[in-house]
DRENGU-223183 format. One record per atom (N, C-alpha, C): residue in three letters; x, y, z; residue number from 0; atom name. Coordinates in Angstrom, 3 decimals. Example, Ala and Ser with C-alpha at 12.3 -4.5 7.8 and 13.67 -1.06 7.14 Angstrom:
{site ala, {13.190, -5.690, 7.800}, 0, N}
{site ala, {12.300, -4.500, 7.800}, 0, CA}
{site ala, {13.200, -3.300, 7.800}, 0, C}
{site ser, {12.850, -2.250, 7.080}, 1, N}
{site ser, {13.670, -1.060, 7.140}, 1, CA}
{site ser, {12.900, 0.030, 7.870}, 1, C}
REM end
This chain:
{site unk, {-5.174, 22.615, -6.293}, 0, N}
{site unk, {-4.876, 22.551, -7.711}, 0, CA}
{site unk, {-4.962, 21.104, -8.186}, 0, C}
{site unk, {-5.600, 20.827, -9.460}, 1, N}
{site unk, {-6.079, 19.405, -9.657}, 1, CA}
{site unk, {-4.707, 19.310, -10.912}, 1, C}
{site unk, {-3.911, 18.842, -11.077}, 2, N}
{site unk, {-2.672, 18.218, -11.957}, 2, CA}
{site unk, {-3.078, 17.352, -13.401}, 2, C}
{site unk, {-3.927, 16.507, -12.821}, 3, N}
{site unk, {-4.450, 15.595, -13.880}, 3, CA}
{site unk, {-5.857, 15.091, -13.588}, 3, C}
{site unk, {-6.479, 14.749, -14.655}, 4, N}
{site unk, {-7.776, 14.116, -14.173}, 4, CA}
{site unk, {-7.633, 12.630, -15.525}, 4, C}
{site unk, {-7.684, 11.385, -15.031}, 5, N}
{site unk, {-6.981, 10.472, -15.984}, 5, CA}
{site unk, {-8.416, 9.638, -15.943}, 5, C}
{site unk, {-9.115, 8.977, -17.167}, 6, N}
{site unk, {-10.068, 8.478, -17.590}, 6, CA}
{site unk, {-9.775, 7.074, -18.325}, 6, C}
{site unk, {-10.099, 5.643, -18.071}, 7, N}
{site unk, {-9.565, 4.790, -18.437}, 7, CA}
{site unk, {-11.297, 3.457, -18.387}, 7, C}
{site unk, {-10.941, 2.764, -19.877}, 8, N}
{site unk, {-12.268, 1.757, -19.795}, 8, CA}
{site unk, {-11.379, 0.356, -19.422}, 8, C}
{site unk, {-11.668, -0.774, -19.014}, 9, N}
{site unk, {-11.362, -1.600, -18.903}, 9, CA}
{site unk, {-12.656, -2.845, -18.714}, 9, C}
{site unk, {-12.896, -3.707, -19.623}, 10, N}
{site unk, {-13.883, -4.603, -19.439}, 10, CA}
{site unk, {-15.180, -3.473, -18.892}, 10, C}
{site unk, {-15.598, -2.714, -19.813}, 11, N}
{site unk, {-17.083, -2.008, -18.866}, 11, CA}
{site unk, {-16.944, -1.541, -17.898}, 11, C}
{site unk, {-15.439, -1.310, -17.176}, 12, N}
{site unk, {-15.144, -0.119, -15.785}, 12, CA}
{site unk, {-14.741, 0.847, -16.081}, 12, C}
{site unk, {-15.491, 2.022, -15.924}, 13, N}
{site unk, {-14.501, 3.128, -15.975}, 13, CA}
{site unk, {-13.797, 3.564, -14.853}, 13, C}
{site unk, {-12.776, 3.852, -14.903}, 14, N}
{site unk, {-12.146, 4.494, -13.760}, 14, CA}
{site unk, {-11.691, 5.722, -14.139}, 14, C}
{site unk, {-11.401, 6.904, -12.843}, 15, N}
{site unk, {-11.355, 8.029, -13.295}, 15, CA}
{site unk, {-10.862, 8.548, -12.108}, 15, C}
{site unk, {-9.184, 9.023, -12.561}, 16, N}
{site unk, {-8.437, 9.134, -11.575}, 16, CA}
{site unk, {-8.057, 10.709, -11.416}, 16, C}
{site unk, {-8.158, 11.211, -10.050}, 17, N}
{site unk, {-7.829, 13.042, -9.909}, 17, CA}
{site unk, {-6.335, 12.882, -9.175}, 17, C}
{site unk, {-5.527, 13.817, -9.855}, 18, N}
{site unk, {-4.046, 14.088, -9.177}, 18, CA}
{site unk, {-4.179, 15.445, -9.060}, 18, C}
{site unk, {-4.230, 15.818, -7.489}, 19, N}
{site unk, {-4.199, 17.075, -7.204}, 19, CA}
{site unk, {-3.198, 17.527, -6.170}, 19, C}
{site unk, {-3.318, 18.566, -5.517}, 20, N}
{site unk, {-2.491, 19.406, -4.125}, 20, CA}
{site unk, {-3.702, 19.662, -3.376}, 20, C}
{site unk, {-4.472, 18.567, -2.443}, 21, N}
{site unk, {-6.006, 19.291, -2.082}, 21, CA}
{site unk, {-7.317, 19.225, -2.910}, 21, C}
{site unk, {-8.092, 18.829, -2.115}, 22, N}
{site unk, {-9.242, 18.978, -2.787}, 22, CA}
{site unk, {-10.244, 19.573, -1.718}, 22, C}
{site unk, {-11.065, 20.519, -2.076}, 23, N}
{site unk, {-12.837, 20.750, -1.365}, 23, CA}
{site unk, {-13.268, 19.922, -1.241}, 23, C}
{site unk, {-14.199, 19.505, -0.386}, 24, N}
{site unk, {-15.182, 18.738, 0.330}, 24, CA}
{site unk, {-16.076, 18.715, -1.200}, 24, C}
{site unk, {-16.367, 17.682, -1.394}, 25, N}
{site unk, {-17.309, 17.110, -2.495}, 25, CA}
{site unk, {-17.045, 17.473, -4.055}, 25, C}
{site unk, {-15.751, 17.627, -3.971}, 26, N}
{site unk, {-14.948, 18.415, -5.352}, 26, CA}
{site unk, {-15.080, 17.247, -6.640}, 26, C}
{site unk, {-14.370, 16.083, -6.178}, 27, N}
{site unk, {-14.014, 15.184, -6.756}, 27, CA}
{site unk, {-15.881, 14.521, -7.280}, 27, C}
{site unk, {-16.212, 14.338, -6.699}, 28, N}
{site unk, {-17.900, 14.512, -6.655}, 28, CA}
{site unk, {-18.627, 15.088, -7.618}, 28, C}
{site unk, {-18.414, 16.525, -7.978}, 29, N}
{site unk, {-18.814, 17.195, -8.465}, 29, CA}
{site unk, {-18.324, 17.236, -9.999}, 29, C}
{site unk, {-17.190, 17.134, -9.802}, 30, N}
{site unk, {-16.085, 16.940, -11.143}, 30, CA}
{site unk, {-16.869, 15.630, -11.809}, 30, C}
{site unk, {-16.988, 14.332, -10.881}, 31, N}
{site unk, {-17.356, 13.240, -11.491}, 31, CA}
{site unk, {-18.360, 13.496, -12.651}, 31, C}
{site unk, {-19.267, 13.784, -11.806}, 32, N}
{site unk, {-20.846, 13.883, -11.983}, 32, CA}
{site unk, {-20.918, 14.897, -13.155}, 32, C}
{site unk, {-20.335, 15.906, -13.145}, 33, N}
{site unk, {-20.341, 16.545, -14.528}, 33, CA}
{site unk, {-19.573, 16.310, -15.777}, 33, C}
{site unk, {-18.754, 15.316, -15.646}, 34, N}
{site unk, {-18.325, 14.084, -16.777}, 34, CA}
{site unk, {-19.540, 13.592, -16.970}, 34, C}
{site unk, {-20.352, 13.027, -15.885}, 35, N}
{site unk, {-20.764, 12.064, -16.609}, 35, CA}
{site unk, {-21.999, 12.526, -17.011}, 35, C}
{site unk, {-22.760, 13.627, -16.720}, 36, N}
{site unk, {-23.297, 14.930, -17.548}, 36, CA}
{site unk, {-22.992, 14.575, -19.168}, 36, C}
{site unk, {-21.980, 15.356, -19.476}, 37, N}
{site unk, {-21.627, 15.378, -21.063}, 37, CA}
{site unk, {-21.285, 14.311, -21.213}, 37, C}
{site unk, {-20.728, 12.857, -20.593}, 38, N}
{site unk, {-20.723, 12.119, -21.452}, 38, CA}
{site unk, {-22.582, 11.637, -21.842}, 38, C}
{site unk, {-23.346, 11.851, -21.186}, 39, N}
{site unk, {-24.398, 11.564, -21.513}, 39, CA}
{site unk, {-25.476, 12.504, -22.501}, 39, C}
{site unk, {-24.596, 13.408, -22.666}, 40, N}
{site unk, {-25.283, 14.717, -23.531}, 40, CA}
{site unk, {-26.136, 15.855, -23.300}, 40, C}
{site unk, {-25.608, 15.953, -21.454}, 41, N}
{site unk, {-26.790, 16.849, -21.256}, 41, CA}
{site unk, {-26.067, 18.284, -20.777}, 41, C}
{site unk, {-24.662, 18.032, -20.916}, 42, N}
{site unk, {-24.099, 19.305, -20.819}, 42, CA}
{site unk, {-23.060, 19.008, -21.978}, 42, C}
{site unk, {-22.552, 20.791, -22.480}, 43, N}
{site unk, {-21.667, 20.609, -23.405}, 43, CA}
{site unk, {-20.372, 20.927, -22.703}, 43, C}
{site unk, {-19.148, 20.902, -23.612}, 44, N}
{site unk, {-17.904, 20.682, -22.973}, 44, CA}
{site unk, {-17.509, 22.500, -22.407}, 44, C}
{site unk, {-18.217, 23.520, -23.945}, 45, N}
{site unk, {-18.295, 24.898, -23.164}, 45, CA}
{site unk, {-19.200, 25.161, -22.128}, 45, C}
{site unk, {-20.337, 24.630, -21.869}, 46, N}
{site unk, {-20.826, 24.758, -20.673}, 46, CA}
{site unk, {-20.074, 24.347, -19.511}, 46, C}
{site unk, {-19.359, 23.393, -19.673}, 47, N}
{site unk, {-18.257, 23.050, -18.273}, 47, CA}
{site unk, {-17.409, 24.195, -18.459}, 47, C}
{site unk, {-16.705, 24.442, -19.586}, 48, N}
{site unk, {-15.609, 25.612, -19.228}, 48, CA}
{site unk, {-16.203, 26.820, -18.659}, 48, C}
{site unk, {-17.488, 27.046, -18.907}, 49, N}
{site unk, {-18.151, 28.592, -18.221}, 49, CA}
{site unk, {-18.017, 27.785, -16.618}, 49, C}
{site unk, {-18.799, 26.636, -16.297}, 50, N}
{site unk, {-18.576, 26.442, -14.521}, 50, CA}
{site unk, {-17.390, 26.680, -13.961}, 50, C}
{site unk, {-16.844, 26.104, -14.695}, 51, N}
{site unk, {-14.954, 26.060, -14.461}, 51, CA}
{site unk, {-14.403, 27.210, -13.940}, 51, C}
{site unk, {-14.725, 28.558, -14.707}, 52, N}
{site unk, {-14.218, 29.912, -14.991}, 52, CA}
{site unk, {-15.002, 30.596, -13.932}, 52, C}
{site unk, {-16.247, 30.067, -13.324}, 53, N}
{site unk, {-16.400, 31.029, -12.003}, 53, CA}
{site unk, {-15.672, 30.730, -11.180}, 53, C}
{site unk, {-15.192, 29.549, -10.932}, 54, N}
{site unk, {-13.999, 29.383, -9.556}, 54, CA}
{site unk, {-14.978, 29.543, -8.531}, 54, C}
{site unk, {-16.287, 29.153, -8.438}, 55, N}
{site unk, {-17.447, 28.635, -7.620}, 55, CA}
{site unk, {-18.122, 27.616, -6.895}, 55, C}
{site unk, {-17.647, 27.285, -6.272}, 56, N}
{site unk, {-17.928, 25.690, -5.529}, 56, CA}
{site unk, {-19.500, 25.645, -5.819}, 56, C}
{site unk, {-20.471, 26.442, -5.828}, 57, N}
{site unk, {-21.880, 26.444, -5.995}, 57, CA}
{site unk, {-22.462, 26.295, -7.735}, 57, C}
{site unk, {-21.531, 26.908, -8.172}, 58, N}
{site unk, {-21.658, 26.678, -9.768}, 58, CA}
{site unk, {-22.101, 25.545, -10.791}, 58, C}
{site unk, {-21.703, 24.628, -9.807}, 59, N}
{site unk, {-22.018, 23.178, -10.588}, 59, CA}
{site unk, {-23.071, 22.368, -9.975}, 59, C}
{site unk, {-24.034, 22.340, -10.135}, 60, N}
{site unk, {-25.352, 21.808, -9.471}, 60, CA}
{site unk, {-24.899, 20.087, -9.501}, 60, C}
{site unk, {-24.244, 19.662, -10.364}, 61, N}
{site unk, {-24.124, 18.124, -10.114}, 61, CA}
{site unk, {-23.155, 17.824, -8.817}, 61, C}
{site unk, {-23.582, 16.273, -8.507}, 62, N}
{site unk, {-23.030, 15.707, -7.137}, 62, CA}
{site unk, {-23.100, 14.260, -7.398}, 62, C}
{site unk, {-22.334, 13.347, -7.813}, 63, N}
{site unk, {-22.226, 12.167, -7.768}, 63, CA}
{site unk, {-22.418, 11.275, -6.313}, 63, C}
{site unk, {-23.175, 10.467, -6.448}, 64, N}
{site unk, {-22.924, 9.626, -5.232}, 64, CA}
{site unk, {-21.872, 9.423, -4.457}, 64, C}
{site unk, {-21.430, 8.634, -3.571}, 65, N}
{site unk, {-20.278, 8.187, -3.119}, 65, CA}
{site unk, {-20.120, 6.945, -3.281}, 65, C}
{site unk, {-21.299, 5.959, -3.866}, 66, N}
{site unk, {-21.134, 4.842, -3.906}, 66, CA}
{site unk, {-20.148, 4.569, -5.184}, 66, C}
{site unk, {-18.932, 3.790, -5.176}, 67, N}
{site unk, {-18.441, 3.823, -6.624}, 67, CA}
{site unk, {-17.177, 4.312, -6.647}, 67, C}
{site unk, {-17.321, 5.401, -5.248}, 68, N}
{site unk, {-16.153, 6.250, -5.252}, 68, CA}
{site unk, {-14.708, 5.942, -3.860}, 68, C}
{site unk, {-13.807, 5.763, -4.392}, 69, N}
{site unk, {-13.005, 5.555, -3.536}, 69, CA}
{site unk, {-11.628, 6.351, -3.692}, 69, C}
{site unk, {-10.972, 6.692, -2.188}, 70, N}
{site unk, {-9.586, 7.364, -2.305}, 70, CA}
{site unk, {-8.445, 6.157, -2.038}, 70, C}
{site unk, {-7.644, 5.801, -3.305}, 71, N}
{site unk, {-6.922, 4.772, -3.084}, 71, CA}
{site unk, {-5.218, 5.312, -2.660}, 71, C}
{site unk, {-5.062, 6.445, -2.597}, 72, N}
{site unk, {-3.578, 6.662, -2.531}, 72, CA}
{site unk, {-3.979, 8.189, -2.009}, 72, C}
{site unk, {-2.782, 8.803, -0.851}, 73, N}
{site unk, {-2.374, 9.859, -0.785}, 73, CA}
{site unk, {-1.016, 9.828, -0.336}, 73, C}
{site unk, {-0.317, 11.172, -1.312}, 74, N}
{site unk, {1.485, 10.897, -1.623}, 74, CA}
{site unk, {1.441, 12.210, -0.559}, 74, C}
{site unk, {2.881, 11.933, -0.325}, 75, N}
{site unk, {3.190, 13.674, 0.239}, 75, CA}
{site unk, {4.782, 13.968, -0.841}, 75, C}
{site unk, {4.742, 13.602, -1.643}, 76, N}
{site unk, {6.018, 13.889, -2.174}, 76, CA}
{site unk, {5.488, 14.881, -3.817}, 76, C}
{site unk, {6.220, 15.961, -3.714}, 77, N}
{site unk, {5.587, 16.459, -5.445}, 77, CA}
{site unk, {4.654, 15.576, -6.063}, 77, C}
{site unk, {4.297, 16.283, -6.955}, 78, N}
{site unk, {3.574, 15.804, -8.122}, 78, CA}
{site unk, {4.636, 15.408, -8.993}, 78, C}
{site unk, {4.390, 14.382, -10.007}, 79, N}
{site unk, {5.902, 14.216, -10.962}, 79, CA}
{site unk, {4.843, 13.639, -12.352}, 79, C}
{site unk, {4.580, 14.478, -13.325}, 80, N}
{site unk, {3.482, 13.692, -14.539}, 80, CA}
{site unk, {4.138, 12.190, -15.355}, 80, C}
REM end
């Protein structure tokens, strides 16, 4: 279960942070990459909610690199927003 997905610019960086319980193998990846899809205009925001709604790991043809991407924290204590 993904909790939050938090999006932030700073000087020309975006960062883009997932708070979850678990993630699939190339989840976070996939999630990226189809942000950055619509932010570029080539998907719309209901086209993500139809991927969303199969609950399909195959559903989403995008895959972000790994370059760029890093896991900076894992908690074992609740989630707390």
């Amino acid at each position: 279960e993904i909790y939050k997905i938090e999006l932030k610019e700073e000087n020309g960086v975006i960062t883009i942070s997932f708070y979850g319980e678990g993630f699939l193998r190339f989840m976070v990846r996939m999630l990226t990459q189809t942000m950055i899809e619509v932010g570029k205009g080539r998907l719309t925001t209901e086209e993500v909610k139809v991927l969303l709604e199969r609950k399909e790991k195959n559903s989403a043809p995008y895959n972000a690199t790994g370059s760029g991407l890093y896991l900076m924290e894992v908690g074992y204590e609740p989630y707390k927003a």
